[in-house]
C-alpha positions as a Python dict, from the first residue, in 0.01 Angstrom:
ca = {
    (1, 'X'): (0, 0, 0),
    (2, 'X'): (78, -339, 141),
    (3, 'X'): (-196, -230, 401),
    (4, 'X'): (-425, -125, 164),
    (5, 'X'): (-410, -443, -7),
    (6, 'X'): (-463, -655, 341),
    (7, 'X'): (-818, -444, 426),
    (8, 'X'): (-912, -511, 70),
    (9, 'X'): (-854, -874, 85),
    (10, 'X'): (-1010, -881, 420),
    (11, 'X'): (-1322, -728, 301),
    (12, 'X'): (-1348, -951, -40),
    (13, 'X'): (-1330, -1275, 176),
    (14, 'X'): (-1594, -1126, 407),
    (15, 'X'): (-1783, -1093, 146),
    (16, 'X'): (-1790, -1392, -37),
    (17, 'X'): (-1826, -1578, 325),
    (18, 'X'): (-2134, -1368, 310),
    (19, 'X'): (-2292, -1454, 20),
    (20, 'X'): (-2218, -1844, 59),
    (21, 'X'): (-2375, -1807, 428),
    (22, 'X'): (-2664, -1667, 219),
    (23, 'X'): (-2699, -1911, -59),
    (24, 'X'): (-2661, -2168, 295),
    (25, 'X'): (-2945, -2045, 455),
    (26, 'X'): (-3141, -2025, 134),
    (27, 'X'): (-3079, -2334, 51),
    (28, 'X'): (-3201, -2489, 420),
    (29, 'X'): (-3526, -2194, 407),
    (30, 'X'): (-3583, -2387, 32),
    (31, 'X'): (-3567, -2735, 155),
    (32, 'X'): (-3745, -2689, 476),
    (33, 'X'): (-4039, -2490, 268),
    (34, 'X'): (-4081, -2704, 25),
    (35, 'X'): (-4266, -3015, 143),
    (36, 'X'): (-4562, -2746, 303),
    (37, 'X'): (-4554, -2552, -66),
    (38, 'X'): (-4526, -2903, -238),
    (39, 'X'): (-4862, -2996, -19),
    (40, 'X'): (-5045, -2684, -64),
    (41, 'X'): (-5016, -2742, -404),
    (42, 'X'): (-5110, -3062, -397),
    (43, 'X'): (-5478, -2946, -228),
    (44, 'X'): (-5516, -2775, -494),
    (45, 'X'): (-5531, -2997, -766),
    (46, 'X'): (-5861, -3168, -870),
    (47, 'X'): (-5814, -3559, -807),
    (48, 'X'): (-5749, -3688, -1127),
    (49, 'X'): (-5434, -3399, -1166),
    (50, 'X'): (-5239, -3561, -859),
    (51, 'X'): (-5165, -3928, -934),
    (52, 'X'): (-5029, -3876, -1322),
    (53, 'X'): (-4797, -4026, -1545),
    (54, 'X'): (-4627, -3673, -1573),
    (55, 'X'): (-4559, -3471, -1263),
    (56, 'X'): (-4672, -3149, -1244),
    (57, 'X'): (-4632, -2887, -954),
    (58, 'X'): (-4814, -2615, -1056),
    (59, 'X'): (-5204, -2732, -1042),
    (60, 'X'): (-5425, -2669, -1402),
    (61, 'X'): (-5685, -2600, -1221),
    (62, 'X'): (-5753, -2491, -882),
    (63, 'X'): (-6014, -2626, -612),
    (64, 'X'): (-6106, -2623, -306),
    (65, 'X'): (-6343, -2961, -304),
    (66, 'X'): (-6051, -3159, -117),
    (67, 'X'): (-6084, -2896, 166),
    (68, 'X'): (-6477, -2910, 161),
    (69, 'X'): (-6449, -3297, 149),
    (70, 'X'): (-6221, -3294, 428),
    (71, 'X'): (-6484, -3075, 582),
    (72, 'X'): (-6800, -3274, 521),
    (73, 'X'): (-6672, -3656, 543),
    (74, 'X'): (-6397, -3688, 784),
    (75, 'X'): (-6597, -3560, 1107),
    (76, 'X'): (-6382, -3284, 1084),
    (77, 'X'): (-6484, -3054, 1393),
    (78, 'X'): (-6532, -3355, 1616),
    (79, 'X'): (-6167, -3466, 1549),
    (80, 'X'): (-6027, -3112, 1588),
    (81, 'X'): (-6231, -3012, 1861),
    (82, 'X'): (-6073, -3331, 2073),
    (83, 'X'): (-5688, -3266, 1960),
    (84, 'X'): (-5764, -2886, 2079),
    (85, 'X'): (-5921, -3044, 2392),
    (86, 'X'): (-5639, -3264, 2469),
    (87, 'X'): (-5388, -3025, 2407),
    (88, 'X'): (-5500, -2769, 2660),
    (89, 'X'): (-5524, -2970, 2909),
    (90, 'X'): (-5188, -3112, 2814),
    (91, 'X'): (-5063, -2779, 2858),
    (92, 'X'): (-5243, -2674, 3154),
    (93, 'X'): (-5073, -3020, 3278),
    (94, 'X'): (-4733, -2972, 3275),
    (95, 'X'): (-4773, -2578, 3307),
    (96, 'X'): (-4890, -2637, 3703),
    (97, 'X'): (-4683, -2904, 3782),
    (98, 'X'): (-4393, -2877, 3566),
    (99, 'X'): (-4335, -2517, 3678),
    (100, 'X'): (-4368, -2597, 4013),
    (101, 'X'): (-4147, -2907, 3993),
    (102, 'X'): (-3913, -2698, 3847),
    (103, 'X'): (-3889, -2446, 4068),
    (104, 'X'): (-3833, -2710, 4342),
    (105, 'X'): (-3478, -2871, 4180),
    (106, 'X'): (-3337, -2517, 4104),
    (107, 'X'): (-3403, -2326, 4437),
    (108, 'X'): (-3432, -2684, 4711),
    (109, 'X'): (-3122, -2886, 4815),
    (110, 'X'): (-3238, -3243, 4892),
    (111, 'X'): (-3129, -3527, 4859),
    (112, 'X'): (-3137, -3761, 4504),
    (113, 'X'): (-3210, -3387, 4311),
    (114, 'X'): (-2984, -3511, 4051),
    (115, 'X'): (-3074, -3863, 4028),
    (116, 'X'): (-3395, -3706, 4003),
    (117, 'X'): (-3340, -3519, 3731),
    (118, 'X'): (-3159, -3772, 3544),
    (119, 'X'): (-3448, -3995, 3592),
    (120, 'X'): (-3636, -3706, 3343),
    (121, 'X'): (-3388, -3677, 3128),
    (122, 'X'): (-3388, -4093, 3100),
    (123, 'X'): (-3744, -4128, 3050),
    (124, 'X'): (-3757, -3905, 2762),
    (125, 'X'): (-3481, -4116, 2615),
    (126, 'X'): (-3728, -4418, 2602),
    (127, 'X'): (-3873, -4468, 2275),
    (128, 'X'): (-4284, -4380, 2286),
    (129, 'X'): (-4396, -4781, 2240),
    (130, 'X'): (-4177, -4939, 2543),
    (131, 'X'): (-4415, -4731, 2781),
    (132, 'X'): (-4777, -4792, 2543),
    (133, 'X'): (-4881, -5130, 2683),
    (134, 'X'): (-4790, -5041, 3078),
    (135, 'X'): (-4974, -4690, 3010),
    (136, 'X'): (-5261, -4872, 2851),
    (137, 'X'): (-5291, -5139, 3116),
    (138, 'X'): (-5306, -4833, 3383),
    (139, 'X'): (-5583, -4657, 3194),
    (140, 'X'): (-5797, -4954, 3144),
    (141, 'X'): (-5758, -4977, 3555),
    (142, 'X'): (-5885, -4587, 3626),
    (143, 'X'): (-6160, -4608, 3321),
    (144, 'X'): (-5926, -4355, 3150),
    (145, 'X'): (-5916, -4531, 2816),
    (146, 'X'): (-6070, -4397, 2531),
    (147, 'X'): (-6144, -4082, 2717),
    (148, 'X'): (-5947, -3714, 2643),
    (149, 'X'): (-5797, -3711, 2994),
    (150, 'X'): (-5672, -3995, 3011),
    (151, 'X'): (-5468, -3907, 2624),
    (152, 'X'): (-5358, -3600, 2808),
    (153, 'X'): (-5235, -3770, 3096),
    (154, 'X'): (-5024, -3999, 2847),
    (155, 'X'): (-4916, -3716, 2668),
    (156, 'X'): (-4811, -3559, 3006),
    (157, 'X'): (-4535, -3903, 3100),
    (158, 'X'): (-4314, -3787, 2850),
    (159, 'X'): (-4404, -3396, 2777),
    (160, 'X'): (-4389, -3299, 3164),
    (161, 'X'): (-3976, -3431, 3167),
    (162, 'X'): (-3884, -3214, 2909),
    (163, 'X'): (-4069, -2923, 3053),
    (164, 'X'): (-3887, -2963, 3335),
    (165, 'X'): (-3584, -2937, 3173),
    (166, 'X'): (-3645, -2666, 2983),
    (167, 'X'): (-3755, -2438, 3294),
    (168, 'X'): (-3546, -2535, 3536),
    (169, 'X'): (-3270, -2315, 3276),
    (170, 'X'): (-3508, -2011, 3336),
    (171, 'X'): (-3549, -2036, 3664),
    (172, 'X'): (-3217, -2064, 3743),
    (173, 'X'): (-3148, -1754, 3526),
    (174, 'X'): (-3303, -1540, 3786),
    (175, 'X'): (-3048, -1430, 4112),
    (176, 'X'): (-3220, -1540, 4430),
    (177, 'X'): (-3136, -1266, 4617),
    (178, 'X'): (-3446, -1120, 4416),
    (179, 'X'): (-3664, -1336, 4644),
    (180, 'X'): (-3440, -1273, 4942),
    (181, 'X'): (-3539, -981, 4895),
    (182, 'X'): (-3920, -1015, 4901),
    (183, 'X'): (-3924, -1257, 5161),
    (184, 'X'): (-3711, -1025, 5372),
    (185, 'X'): (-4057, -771, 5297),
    (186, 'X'): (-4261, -1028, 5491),
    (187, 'X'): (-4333, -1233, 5153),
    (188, 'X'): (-4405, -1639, 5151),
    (189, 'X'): (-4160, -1853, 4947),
    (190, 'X'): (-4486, -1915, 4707),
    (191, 'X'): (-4555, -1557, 4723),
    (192, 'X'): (-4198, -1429, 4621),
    (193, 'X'): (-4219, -1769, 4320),
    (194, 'X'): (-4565, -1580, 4206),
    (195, 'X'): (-4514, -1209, 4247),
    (196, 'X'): (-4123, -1169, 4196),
    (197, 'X'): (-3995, -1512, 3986),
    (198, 'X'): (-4261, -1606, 3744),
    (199, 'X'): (-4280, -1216, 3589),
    (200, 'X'): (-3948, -1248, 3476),
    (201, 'X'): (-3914, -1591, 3377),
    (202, 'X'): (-4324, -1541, 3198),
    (203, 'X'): (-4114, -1554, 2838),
    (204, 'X'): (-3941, -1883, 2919),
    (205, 'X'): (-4268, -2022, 3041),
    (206, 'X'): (-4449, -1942, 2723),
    (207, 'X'): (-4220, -2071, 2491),
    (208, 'X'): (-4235, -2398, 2704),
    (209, 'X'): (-4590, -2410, 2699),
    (210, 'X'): (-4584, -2344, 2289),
    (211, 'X'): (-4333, -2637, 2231),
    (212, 'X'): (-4525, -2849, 2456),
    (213, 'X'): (-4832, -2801, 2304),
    (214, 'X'): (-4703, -2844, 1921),
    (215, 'X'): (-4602, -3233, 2086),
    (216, 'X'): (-4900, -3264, 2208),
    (217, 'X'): (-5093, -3108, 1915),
    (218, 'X'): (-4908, -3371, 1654),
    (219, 'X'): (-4865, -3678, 1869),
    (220, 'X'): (-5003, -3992, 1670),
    (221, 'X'): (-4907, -4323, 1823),
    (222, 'X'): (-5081, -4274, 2195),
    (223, 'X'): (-5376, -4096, 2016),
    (224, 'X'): (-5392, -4438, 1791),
    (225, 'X'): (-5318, -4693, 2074),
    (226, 'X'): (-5549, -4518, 2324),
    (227, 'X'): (-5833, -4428, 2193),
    (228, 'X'): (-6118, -4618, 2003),
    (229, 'X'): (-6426, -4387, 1924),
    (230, 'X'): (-6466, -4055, 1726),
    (231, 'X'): (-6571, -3898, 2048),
    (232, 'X'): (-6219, -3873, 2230),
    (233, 'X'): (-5949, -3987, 1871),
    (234, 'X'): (-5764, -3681, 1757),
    (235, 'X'): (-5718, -3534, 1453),
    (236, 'X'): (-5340, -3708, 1333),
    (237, 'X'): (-5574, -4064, 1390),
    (238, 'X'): (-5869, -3930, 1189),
    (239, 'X'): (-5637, -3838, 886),
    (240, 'X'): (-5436, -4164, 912),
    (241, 'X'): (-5793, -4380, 953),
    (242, 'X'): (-5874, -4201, 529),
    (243, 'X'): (-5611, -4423, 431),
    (244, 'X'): (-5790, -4746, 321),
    (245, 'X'): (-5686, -5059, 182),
    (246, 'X'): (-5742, -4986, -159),
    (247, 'X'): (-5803, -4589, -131),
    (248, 'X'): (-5565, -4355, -99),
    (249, 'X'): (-5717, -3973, -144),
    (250, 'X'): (-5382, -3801, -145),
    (251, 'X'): (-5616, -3463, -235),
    (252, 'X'): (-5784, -3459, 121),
    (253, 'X'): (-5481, -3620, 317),
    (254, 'X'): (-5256, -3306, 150),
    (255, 'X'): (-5589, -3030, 253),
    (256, 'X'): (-5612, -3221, 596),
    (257, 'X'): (-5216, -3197, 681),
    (258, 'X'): (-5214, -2806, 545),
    (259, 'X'): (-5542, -2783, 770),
    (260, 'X'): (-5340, -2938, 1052),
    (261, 'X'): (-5064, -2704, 1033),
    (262, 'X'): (-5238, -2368, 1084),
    (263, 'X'): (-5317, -2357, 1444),
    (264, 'X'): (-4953, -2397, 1540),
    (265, 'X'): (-4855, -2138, 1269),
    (266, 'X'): (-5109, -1913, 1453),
    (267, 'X'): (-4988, -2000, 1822),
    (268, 'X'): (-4616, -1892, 1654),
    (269, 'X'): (-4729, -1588, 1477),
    (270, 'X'): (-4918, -1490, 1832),
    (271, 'X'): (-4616, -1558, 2062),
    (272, 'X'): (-4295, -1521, 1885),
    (273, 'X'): (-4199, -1265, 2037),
    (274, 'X'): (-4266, -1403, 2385),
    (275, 'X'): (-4077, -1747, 2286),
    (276, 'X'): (-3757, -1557, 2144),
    (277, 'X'): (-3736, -1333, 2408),
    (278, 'X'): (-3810, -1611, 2695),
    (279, 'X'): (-3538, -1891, 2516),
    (280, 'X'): (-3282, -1599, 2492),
    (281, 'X'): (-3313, -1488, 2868),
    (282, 'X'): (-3251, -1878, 2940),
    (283, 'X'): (-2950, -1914, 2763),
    (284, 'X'): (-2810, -1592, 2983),
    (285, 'X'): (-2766, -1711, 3333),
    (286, 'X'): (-2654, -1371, 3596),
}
């Protein structure tokens, strides 16, 4: 009986720890969701329904005019088109050199490799503005300023160290007698890195790539400090720039940030699968 009564007490503390791990994780689901519902709503609501002297979440009427005004007075396309721009090559970036750099630290042994990779870890540690007026000097010397290169090239300084970072744990998941191995066959060191290493470590990769390119896809104070014109400014400036001094359209700054949002809920929905996989392979090491 006195067992009985153990399993039984066992199972109604399991339980409960259960159900308040449930109401926890609804609870941080519920707070994280609701600034993007809050939002939604908000670009939903005719102008004169937002700023009210009773708030309301649930919009009277529905409309879409703060997405078509977004659409039609914002230069829309121009400003997404460059962030999309800048992000790929961002990505492409730190995909070629960061893998490769990578690569280098976990399989070389030279000298300073991990002063080297402290220096990475330090630089990201620097707050964004300490490195803005060097980094705008330098562009105004190679004609990079005001140009999309040149913003992807700032975004690389302080996106490439943390892709680092993040693959060198992947690569050093994978045993090197694999490319022993293939270089035993008659392979190249870059041929065993391509045709053996970079298959199984293609999951890490893309869930590097994906976080890299949600920083680059949101960054706002280089995009502000280097850029001038509507030809090369991305999309975070062109929603700040609606704000004026006596305007504030919270209708088409709530449709612009929901707008915003979607292309990195598509990249997730397209490569979850890939990122989960890849980040749990790195956090196994053989």
């Amino acid at each position: 009986m006195a067992r009985l009564r153990n399993v039984s007490s066992m199972s109604g503390r399991k339980r409960i720890g259960d159900i308040l791990a449930t109401i926890a994780v609804a609870a941080i689901v519920a707070f994280s969701i609701f600034p993007i519902a809050w939002t939604l709503l908000v670009s939903l609501k005719p102008e004169e329904d937002i700023v009210t002297a009773t708030m309301s979440y649930i919009p009277r009427r529905v409309t879409f005019e703060n997405y078509i005004a977004i659409w039609t007075r914002s230069n829309f396309p121009i400003l997404i088109g460059n962030s999309a721009v800048v992000t790929t090559i961002t990505v492409a970036l730190c995909t070629i050199v960061g893998t490769l750099a990578s690569y280098a630290v976990t399989r070389f042994r030279f000298a300073g490799r991990r002063r080297l990779m402290m220096f990475y870890l330090v630089v990201r540690m620097f707050p964004a503005v300490m490195i803005i007026i060097p980094l705008f000097v330098i562009m105004r010397g190679f004609g990079l300023l005001d140009s999309r290169l040149g913003l992807a090239l700032a975004y690389a300084t302080f996106l490439l160290p943390v892709f680092i970072w993040m693959m060198k744990g992947f690569f050093e998941a994978v045993p090197a007698d694999l490319e022993d191995a293939a270089r035993i066959d008659g392979a190249s060191r870059l041929g065993a890195m391509v045709r053996v290493v970079l298959p199984l470590v293609v999951g890490g990769l893309v869930a590097t790539a994906v976080f890299i390119a949600i920083g680059a896809w949101n960054e706002f104070l280089f995009a502000l400090m280097l850029t001038t014109s509507t030809g090369s400014r991305t999309w975070p400036v062109g929603l700040q720039l609606m704000v004026g001094e006596f305007q504030l359209p919270w209708g088409s700054l709530a449709a612009g940030g929901i707008i915003s949002i979607l292309p990195v809920m598509m990249l997730f929905a397209i490569v979850q699968r890939s990122m989960v996989r890849g980040l749990t392979a790195g956090a196994v090491k053989s």
